[in-house]
C-alpha positions as CSV (number, residue, x, y, z in Angstrom):
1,X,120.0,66.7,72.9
2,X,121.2,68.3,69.5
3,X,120.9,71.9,69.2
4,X,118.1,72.5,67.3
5,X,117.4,74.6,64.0
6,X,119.9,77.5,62.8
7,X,117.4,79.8,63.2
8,X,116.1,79.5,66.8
9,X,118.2,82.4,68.1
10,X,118.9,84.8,65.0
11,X,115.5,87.6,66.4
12,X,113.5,88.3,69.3
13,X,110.4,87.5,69.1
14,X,107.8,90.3,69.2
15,X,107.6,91.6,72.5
16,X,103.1,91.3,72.8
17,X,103.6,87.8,72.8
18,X,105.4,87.7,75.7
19,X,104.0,90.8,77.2
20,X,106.5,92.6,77.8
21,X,106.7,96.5,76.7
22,X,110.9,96.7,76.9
23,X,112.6,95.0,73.8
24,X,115.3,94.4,75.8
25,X,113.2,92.2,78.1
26,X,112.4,89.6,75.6
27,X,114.1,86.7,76.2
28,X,113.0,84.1,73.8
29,X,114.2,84.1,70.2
30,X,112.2,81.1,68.2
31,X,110.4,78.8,68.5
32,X,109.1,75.3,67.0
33,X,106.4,72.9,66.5
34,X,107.1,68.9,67.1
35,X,105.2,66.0,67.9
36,X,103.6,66.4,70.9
37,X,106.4,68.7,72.1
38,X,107.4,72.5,71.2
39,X,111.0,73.7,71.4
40,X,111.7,77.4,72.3
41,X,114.9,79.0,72.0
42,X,116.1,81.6,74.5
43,X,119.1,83.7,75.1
44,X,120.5,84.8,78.2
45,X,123.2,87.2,78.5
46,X,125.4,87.8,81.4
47,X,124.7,91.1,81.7
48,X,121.2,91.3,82.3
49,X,120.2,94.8,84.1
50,X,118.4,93.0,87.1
51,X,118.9,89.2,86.5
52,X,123.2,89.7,86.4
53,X,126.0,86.9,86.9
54,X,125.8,85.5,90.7
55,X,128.5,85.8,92.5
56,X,130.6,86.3,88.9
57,X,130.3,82.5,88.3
58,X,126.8,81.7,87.3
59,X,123.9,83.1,85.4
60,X,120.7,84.3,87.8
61,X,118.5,81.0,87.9
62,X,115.9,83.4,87.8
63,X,116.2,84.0,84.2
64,X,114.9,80.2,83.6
65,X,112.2,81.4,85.5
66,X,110.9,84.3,83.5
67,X,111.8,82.1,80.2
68,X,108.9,79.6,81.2
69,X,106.6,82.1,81.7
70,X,107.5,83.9,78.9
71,X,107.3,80.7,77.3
72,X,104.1,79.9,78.4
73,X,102.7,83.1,77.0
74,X,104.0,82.9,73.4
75,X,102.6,79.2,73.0
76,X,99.5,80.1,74.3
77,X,99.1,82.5,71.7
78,X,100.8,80.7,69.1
79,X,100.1,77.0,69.6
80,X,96.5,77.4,71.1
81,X,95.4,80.6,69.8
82,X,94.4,82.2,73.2
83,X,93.7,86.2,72.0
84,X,95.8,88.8,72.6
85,X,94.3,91.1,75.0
86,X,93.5,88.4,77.1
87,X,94.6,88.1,81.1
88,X,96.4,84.8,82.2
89,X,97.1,84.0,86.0
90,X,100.1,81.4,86.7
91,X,98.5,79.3,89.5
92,X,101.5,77.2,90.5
93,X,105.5,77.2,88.8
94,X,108.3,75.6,89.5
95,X,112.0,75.6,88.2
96,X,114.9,73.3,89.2
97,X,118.7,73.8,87.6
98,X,121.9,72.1,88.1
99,X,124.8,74.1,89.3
100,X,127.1,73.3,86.3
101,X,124.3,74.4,84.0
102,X,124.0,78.0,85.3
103,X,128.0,78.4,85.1
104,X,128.8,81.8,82.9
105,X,131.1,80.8,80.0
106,X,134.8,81.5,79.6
107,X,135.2,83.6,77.3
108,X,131.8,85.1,78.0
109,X,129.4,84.6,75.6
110,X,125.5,84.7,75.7
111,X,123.6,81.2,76.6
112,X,121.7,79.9,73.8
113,X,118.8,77.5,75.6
114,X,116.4,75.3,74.4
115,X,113.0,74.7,76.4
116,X,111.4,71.0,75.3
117,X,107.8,72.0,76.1
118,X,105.1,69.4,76.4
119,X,101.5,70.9,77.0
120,X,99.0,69.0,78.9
121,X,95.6,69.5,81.1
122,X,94.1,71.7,78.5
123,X,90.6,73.1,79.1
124,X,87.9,75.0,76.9
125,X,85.3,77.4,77.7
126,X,83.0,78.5,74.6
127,X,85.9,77.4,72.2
128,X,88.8,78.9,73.9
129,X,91.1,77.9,75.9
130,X,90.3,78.9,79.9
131,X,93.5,76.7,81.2
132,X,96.5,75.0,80.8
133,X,100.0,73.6,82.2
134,X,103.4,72.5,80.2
135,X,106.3,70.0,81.4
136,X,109.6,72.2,80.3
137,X,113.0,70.3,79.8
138,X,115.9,73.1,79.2
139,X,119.4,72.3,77.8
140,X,122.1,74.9,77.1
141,X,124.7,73.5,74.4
142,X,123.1,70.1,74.0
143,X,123.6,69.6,77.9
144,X,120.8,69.2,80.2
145,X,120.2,72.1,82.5
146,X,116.9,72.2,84.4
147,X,113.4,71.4,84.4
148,X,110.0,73.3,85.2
149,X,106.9,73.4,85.0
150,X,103.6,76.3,85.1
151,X,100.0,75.5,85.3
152,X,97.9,78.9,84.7
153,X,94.4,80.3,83.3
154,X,93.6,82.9,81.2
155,X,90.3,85.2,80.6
156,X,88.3,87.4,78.1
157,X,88.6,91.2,79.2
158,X,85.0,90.8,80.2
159,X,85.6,88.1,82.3
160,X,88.8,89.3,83.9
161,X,86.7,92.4,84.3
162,X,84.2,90.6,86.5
163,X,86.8,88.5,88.1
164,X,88.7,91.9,89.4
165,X,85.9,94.4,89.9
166,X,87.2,97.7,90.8
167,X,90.6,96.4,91.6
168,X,90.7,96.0,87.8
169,X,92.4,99.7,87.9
170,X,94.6,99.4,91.2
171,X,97.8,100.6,90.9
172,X,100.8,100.0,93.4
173,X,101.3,103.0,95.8
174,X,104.0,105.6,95.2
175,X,105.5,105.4,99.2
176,X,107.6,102.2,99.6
177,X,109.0,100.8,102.6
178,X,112.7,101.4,103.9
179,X,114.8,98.2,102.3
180,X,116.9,96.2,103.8
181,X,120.7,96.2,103.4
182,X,121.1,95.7,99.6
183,X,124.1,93.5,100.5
184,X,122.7,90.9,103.0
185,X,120.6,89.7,99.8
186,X,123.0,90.1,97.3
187,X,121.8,93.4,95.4
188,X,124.3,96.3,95.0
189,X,121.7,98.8,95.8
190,X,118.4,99.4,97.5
191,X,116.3,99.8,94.3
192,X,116.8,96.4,93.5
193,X,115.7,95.4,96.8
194,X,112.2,93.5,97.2
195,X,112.2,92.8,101.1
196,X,111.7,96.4,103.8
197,X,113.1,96.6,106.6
198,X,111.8,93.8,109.0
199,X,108.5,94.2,111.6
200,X,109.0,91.8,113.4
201,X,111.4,89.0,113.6
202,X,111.8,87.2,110.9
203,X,109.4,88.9,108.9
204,X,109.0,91.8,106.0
205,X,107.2,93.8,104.8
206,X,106.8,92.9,100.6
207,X,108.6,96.1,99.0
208,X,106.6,97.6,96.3
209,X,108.6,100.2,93.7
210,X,106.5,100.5,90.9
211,X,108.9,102.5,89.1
212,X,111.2,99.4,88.5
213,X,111.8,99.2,84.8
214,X,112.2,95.1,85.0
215,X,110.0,93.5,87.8
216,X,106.8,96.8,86.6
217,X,107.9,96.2,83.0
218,X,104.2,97.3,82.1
219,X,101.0,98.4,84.2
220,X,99.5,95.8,85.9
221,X,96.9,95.6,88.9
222,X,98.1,93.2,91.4
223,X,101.9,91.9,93.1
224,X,103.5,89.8,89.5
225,X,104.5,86.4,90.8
226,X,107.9,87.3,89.4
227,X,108.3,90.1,92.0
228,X,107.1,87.7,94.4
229,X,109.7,85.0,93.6
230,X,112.4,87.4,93.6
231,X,111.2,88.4,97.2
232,X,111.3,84.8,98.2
233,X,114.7,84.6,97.1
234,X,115.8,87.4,99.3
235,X,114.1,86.3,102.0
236,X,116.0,83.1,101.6
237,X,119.5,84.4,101.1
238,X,118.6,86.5,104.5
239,X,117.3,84.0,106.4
240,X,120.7,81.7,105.4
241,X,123.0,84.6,106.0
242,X,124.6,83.9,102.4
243,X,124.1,86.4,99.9
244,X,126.1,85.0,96.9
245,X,124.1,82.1,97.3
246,X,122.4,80.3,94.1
247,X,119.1,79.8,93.9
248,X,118.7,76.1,92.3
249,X,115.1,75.5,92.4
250,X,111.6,77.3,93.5
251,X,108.5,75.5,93.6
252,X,105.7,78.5,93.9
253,X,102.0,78.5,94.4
254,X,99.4,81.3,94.6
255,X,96.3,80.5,96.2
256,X,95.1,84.0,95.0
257,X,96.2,87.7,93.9
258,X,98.8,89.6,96.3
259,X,96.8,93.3,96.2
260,X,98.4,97.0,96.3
261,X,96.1,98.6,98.6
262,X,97.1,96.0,101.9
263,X,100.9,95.7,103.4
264,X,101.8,91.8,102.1
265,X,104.3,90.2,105.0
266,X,106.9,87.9,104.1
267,X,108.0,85.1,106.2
268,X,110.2,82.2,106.2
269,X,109.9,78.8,107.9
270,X,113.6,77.4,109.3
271,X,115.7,76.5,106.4
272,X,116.4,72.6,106.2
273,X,120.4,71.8,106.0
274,X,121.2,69.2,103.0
275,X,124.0,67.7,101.6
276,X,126.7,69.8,99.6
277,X,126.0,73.3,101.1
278,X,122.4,72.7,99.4
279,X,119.3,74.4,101.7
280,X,115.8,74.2,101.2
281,X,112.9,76.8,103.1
282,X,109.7,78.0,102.3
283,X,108.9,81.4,102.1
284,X,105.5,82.7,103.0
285,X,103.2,85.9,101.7
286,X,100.1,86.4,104.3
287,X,97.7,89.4,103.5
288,X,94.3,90.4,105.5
289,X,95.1,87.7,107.4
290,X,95.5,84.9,105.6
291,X,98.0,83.0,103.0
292,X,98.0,84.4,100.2
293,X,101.0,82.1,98.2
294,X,104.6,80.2,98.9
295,X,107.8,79.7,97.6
296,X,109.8,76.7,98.1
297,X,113.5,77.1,97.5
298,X,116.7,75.4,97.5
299,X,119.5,77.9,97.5
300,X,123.2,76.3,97.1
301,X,125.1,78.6,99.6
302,X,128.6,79.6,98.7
303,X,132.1,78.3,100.6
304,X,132.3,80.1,103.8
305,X,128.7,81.5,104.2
């Protein structure tokens, strides 16, 4: 694939289109219309405040991640006119990237990506657009590097309204649970860390710091399914003992909304040995007693862990 128009990565684009309050949380930098497909430029640089170089070799997979969804948000509003002001709710996403894809450059220099977008399973209510999904294709220097995909809905402010009800204005509690050791899930310290200390074996607590400047960019009423990916992650790097492991695909599904005002528990399911150091376990969020979403993830673990 040719890199595509000069312009694709010369700006940001404005940060309500993505929502996103921080500038320096925008990720995508242009986009185009095609035939049936929309390309959407990106840049990631290595030295992203949360989503930094892994292990010093590769860029966090988990910046392909936010770029759908961020994605996904400015075509909406672009390419299908969906309101600003309006709520969306990612039901299912899913990301898988190639090892050599996510390598940092030498000299370092800032990855220029283009996302081939293809939308599909669009639905109307009252002229607007209630639901949708895209097909994403990403290549980094005319070199394939991952796929993905994200099926989602979106409402009115009255309808989210009624869809909420008084957990329209919940906000996440101030107290958070004790962390675990930054360094058995390859953060350098405990703010960055997503998973307390464990309850029982096996299982954590879903840590909640609302004060995080990346993962709370912006007031919001319920867990984001970012946050909740990055947990899975750390559970998953914890479970395998191998915190420089990469994380080279997710497949996530939320049955419903993770809530503030109950402890969420995090669990994962025995990790499945492949070839090439490649492991793949799912990761489980249970609140009030039920399922409340899972992440299934295939982390490539590092020589010697």
């Amino acid at each position: 694939m040719r890199q595509r128009g000069p312009g694709l990565f010369e700006q940001t684009v404005p940060r309500s289109l993505v929502h996103r309050v921080a500038v320096s949380e925008v990720l995508l930098t242009g986009w185009q219309p095609g035939h049936g497909v929309y390309h959407v430029g990106a840049q990631w640089s290595r030295g992203h405040s949360y989503y930094g170089s892994v292990d010093g070799r590769w860029h966090d997979p988990m910046l392909f991640a936010e770029t759908i969804r961020q994605a996904c948000l400015l075509l909406a509003h672009k390419a299908l006119d969906v309101p600003m002001g309006f709520s969306f709710l990612t039901e299912s996403t899913a990301f898988e990237v190639t090892e050599e894809g996510m390598r940092l450059s030498r000299p370092a220099r800032p990855a220029h990506v283009v996302l081939a977008m293809r939308l599909g399973d669009v639905t109307r209510r009252a002229g607007t657009v209630s639901s949708y999904a895209y097909d994403v294709v990403a290549h980094r220097d005319g070199k394939r590097l991952g796929s993905g995909r994200l099926r989602g809905k979106c409402a009115s402010p009255a309808v989210y309204r009624r869809l909420r009800g008084d957990r329209a204005e919940a906000r996440p509690p101030q107290a958070t649970a004790e962390p675990v050791d930054p360094r058995l899930v390859g953060r350098d310290c405990a703010f960055d860390v997503v998973l307390g200390a464990s309850v029982d074996a096996g299982v954590h607590p879903l840590r909640i710091n609302a004060e995080h400047p990346v993962l709370f960019d912006h007031p919001v009423d319920h867990v984001p399914g970012m946050v909740l990916m990055e947990a899975a992650r750390q559970a998953g790097l914890l479970a395998l003992g191998a915190p420089r492991g990469l994380l080279v695909a997710c497949e996530a599904r939320f049955r419903r909304y993770v809530e503030f005002h109950t402890p969420c528990l995090v669990s994962t399911d025995e990790p499945e040995r492949g070839d090439g150091g490649r492991h793949t376990l799912t990761v489980r969020f249970h609140q009030d007693g039920s399922e409340a979403g899972a992440c299934r993830i295939g982390i490539l673990t590092a020589a010697g862990e």
